[in-house]
C-alpha positions as CSV (number, residue, x, y, z in Angstrom):
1,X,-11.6,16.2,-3.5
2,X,-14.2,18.1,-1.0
3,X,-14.4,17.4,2.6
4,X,-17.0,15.2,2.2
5,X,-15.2,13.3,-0.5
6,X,-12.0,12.5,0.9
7,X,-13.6,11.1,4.3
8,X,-16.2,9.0,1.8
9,X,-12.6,7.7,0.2
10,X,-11.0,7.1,3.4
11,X,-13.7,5.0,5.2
12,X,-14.3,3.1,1.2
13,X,-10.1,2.3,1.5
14,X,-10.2,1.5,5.0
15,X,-12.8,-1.5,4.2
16,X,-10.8,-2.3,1.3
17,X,-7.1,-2.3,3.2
18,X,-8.4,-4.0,5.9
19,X,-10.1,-7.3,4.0
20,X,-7.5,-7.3,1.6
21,X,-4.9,-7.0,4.8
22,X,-6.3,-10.0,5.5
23,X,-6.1,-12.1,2.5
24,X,-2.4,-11.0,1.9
25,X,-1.2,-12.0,5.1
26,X,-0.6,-15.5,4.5
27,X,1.3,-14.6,1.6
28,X,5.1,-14.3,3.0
29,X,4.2,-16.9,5.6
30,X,2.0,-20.1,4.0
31,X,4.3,-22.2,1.9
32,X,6.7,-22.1,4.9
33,X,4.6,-23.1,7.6
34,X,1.9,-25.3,5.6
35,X,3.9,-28.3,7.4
36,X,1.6,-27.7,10.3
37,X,-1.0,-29.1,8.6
38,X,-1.8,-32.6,7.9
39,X,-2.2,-33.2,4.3
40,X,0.1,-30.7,3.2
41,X,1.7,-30.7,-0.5
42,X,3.1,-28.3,-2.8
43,X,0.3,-28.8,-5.0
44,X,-2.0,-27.9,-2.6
45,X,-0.2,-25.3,-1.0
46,X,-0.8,-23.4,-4.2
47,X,-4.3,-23.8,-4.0
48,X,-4.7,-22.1,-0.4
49,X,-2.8,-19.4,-1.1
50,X,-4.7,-19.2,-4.2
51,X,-8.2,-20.2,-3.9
52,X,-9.7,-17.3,-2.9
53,X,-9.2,-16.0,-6.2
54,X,-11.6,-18.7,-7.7
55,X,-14.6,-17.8,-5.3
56,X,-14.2,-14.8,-5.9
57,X,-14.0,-14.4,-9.5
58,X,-17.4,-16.8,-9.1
59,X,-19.0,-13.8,-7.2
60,X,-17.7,-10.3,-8.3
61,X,-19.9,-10.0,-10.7
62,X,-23.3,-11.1,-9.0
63,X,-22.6,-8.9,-6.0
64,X,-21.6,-6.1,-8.1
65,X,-24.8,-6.2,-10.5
66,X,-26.9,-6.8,-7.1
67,X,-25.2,-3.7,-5.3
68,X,-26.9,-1.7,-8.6
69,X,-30.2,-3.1,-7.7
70,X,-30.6,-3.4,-4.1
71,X,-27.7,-0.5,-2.8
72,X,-23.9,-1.2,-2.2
73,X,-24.3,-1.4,1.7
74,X,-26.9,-4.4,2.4
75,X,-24.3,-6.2,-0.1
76,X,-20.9,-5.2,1.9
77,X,-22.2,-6.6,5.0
78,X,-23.0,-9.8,3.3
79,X,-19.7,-10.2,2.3
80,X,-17.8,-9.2,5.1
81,X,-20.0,-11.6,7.3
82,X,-19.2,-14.5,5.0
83,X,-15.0,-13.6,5.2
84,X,-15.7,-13.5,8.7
85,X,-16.9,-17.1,8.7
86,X,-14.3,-18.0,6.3
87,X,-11.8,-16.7,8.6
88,X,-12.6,-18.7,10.9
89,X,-13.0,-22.2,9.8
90,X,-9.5,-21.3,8.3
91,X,-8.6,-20.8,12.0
92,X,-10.2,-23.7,13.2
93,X,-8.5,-26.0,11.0
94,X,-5.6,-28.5,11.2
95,X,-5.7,-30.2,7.6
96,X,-4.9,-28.2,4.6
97,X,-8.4,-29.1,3.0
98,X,-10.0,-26.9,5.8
99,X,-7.9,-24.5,4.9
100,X,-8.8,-24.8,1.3
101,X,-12.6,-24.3,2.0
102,X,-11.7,-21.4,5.2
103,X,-10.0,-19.7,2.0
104,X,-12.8,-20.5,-0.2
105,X,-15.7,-18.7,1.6
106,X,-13.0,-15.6,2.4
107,X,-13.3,-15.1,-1.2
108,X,-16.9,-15.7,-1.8
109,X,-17.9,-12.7,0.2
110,X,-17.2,-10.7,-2.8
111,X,-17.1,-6.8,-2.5
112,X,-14.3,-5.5,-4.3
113,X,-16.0,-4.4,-7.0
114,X,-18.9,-3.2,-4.7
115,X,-16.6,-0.8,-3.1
116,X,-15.3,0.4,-6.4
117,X,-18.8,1.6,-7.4
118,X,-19.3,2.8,-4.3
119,X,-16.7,5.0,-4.2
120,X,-17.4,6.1,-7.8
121,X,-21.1,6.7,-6.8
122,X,-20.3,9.3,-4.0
123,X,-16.9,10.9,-5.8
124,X,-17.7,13.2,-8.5
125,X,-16.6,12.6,-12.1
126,X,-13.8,15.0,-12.1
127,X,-12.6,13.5,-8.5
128,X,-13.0,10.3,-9.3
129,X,-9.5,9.3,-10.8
130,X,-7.9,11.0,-7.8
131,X,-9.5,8.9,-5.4
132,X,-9.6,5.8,-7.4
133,X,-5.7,6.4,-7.0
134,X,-6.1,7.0,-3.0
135,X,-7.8,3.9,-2.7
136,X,-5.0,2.2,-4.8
137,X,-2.3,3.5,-2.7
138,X,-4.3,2.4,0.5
139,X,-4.5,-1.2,-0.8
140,X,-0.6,-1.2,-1.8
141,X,0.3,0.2,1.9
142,X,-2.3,-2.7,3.2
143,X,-0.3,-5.0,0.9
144,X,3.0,-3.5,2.5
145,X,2.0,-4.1,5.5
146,X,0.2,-7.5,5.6
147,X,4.2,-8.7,4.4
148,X,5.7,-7.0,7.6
149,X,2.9,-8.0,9.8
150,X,2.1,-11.8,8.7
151,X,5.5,-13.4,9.7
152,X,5.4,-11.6,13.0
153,X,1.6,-12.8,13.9
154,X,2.5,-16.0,12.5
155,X,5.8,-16.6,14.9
156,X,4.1,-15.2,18.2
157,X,0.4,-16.8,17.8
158,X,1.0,-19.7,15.0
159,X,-0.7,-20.1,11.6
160,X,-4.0,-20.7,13.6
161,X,-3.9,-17.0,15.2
162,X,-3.1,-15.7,12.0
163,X,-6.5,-16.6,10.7
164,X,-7.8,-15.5,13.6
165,X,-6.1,-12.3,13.7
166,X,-8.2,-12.3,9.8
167,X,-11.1,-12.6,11.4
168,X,-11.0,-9.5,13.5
169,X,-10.1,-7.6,10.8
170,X,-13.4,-8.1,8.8
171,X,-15.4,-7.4,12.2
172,X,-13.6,-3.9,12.2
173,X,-14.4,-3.6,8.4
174,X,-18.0,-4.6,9.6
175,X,-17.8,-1.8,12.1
176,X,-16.9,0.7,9.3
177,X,-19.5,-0.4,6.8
178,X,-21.8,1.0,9.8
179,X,-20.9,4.6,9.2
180,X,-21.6,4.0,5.3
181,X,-24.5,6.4,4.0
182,X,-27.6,4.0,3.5
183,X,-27.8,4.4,-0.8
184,X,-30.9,4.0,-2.9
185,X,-30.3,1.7,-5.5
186,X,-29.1,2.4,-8.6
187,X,-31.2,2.3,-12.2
188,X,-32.7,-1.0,-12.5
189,X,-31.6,-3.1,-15.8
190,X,-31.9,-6.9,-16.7
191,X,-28.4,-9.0,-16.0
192,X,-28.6,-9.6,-20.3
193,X,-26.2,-10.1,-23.0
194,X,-26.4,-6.7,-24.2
195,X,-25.6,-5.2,-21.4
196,X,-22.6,-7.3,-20.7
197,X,-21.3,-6.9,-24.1
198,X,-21.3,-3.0,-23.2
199,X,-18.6,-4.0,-20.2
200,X,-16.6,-6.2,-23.0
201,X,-14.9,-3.3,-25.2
202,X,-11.7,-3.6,-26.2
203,X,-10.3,-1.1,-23.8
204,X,-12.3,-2.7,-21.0
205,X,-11.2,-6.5,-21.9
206,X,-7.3,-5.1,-22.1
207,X,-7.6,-3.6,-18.4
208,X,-9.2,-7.0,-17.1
209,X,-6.4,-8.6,-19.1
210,X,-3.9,-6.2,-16.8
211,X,-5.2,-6.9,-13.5
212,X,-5.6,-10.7,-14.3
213,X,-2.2,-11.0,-15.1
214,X,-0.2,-8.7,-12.4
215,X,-2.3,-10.6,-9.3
216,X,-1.1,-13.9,-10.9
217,X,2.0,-13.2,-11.1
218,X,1.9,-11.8,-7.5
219,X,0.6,-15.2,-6.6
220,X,3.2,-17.2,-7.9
221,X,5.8,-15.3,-6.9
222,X,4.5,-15.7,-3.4
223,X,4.4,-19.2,-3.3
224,X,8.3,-18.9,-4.3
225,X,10.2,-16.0,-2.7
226,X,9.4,-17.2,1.3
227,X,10.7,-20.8,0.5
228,X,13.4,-19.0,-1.3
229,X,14.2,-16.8,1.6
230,X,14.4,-19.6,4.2
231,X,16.1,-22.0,1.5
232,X,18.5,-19.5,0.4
233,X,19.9,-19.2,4.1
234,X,18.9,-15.1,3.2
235,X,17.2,-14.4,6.6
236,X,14.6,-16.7,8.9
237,X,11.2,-16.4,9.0
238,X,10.6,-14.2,12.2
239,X,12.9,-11.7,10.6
240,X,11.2,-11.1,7.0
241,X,10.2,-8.1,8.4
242,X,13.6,-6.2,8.5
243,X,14.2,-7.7,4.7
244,X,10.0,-6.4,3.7
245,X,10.3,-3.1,5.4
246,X,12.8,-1.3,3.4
247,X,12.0,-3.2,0.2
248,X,8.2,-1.5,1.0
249,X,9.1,2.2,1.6
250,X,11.7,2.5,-1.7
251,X,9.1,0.4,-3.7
252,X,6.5,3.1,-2.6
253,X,8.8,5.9,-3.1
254,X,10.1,4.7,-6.7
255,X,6.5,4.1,-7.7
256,X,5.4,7.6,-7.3
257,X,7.0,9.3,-10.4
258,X,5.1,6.4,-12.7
259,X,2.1,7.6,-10.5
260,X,2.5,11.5,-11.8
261,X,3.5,11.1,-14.7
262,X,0.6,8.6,-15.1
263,X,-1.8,11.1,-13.5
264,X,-0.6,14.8,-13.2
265,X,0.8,14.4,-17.4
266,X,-2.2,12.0,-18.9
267,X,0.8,9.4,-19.8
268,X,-1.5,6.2,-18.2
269,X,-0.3,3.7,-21.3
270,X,3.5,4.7,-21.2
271,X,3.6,4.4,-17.4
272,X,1.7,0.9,-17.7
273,X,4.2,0.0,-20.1
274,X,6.9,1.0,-18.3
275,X,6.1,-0.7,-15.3
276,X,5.3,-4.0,-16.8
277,X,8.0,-3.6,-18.4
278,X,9.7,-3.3,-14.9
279,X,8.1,-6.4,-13.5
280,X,9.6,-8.7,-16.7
281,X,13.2,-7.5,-15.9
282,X,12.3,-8.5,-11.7
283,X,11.3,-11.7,-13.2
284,X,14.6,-12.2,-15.7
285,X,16.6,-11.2,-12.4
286,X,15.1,-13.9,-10.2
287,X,15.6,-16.9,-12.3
288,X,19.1,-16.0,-13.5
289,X,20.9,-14.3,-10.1
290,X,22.4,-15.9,-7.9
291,X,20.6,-15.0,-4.5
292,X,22.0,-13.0,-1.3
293,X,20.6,-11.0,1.1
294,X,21.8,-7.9,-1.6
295,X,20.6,-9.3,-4.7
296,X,17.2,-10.6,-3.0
297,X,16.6,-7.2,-1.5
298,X,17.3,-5.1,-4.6
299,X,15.2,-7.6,-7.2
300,X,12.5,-7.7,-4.7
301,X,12.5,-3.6,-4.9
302,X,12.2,-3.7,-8.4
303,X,9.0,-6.4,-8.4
304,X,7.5,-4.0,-5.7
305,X,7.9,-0.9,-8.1
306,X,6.1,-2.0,-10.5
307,X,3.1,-4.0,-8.6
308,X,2.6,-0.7,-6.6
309,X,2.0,1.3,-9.6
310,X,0.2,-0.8,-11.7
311,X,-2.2,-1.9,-8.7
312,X,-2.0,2.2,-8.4
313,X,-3.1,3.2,-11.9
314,X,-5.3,0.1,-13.1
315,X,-8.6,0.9,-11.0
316,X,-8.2,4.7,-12.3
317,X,-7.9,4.1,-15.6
318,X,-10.7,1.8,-15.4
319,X,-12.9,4.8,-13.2
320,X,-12.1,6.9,-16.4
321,X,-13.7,4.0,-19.0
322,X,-17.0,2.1,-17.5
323,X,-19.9,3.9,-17.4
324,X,-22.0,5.3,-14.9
325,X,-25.2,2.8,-15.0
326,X,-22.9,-0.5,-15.4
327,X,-20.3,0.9,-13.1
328,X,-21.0,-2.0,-10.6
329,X,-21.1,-4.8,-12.9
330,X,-17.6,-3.7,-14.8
331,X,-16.2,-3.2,-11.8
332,X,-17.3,-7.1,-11.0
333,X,-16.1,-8.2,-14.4
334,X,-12.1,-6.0,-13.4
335,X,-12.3,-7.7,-9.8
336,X,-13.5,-10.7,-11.2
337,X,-10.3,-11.2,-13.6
338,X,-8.4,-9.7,-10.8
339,X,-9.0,-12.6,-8.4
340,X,-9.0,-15.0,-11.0
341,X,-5.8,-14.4,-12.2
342,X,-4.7,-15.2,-8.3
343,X,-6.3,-18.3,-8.2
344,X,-4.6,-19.4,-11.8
345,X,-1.6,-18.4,-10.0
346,X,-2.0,-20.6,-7.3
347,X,-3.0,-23.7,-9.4
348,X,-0.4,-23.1,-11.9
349,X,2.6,-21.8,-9.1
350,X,2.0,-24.9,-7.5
351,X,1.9,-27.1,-10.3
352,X,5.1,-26.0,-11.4
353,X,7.2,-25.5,-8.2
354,X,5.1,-29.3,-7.6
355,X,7.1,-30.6,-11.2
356,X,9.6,-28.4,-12.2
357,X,11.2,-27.2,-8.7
358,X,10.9,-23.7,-7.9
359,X,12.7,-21.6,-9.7
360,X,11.1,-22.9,-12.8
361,X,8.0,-20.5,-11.4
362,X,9.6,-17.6,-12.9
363,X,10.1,-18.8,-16.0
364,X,6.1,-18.9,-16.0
365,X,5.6,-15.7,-15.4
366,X,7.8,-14.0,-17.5
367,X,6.2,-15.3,-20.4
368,X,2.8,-14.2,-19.0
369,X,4.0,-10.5,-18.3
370,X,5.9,-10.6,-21.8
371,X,2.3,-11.7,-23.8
372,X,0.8,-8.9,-21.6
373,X,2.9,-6.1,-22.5
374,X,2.8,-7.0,-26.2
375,X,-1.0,-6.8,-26.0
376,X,-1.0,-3.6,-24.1
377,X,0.8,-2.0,-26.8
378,X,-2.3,-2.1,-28.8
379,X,-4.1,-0.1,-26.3
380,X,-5.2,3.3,-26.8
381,X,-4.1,6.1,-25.4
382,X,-6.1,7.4,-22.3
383,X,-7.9,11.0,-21.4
């Protein structure tokens, strides 16, 4: 990438790390600390951490289509104000139902796939896998450190300042979006069956299929592994930290070779399946180990291997595949599985871990990562 490029991809990551910062950081923290609220049940905890997903699933699509007719920006700051409100009615609430609506609006401001096309708009074709990749690794370092970062908010300021810490964080993405080149809008073309039926190819469909099922998955697990961690006697809450750090930097480290050979040697559908392949062994592990600090740390390195590489290499494959005029609205229907598959995650986590007890969770979603690899095997190879 030029100059001009790589600062375009940096300030299009830094919105995207920073809101999705936010929305992770409840993840190692919620099911622990949902006690606080009045209300509370497993059931429902599932749905906090997972609601988001839903609202914005509803509105990936409709933002993405109206960033192609009215320009990406006057879109990003609709959606970043309406996290911001989200944020805080989350913040401002003591029963879990506020939370569930708080969560609720922070998904309906719905600009993942806005930032996608975005990027794609400004990044030129032969650029544009490199810094779909940039932006992936961004995310996964957000991701990183929402997990270090949530339990220690969470201890010094409560579940309340968490929220609020949220908050800030989409007024600095606001901040950002300020700097954003003002874009014409693209080409103009009718919201129609045919032109939806040109985002639904079989290629297409298979990497919505990916992204739907790695973020639930994620979900789940999350609604799991911090109950584990405190049930487990592994390490307290205000510590997570010490266990997330070093699972973060070898994850990241042992996801870069599936990243180049991915990239650098054109091997995108091997590297996929490897790394799902990955996540169903992390899945095995935690329903049949017995868990310590050792075997906790090492499985949890696994899981992070492979969900840093796929989140990675999905949104560049996909750059490669949709086209330029419907860039925004497939890159609302890949965001719109995406944050689907968190809210089924939720719903279904909760249900579960509500019926079954938790470890029963991962029994879930190794059947879902084993029907997704199996399906992925019919995918063709990428150029």
């Amino acid at each position: 990438m030029n100059k001009q490029e790589f600062i375009f991809a940096l300030k299009i990551s830094s919105i995207m790390a920073a809101r999705m910062f936010g929305l992770f950081m409840i993840f190692p923290v919620f099911s622990v600390y949902a006690d606080y609220y009045t209300n509370s049940t497993p059931y429902l905890i599932g749905i906090a951490i997972g609601i988001y997903g839903l609202t914005q699933a509803i509105f990936q699509i409709p933002l993405g289509y109206l960033s192609d007719q009215l320009g990406r920006k006057p879109i990003l700051v609709f959606g970043l104000s309406i996290f911001f409100i989200g944020s805080v009615v989350a913040a401002q609430s003591t029963d879990i139902v506020g939370v569930l609506v708080g969560r609720a609006l922070q998904g309906s401001g719905a600009i993942s796939a806005v930032l996608m096309a975005f990027l794609a708009d400004y990044v030129s074709p032969i650029q544009r896998a490199k810094a779909n990749a940039f932006v992936g690794v961004q995310i996964g370092v957000a991701f990183m450190l929402s997990l270090l970062i949530g339990p220690i908010v969470t201890v010094n300021f409560g579940i309340s300042g968490l929220f609020w810490v949220i908050a800030i964080l989409s007024v600095l993405a606001l901040l950002i979006v300020v700097f954003l080149p003002n874009a014409k809008p693209r080409a103009q073309y009718p919201l129609s069956i045919s032109n939806f039926k040109k985002i639904l190819s079989s290629d297409l469909l298979r990497l919505d299929l990916s992204v739907f099922s790695l973020h639930l998955i994620l979900t789940c697990a999350f609604i799991v592994m911090p109950l584990l961690l405190v049930n487990n006697n592994i390490i307290e809450i205000k510590d997570n930290w010490q266990m997330y750090l070093p699972v973060m930097i070898l994850s990241f480290i042992g996801m870069l070779p599936i990243i180049i050979l991915a990239e650098k040697f054109n091997k995108p559908k091997a590297m996929l399946l490897v790394s799902i392949g990955v996540l169903i062994v992390s899945q095995i592990l935690f329903y049949n180990t017995k868990l310590n600090y050792t075997s906790f740390f090492v499985i949890m390195t696994v899981f992070f291997v492979a969900f840093n590489a796929l989140e990675a290499m999905l949104p560049s494959i996909l750059s490669r595949t949709a086209t330029s005029d419907k860039r925004g609205l497939a890159m609302g229907m890949f965001s719109t599985s995406q944050f689907f598959g968190a809210f089924v995650g939720g719903v279904f986590g909760g249900l579960i871990y509500n019926n079954f007890g938790l470890n029963s969770v991962f029994l879930f979603t190794t059947f879902i990562a084993i029907i997704w690899w199996v399906i992925m095997l019919t995918m063709k190879q990428q150029n």
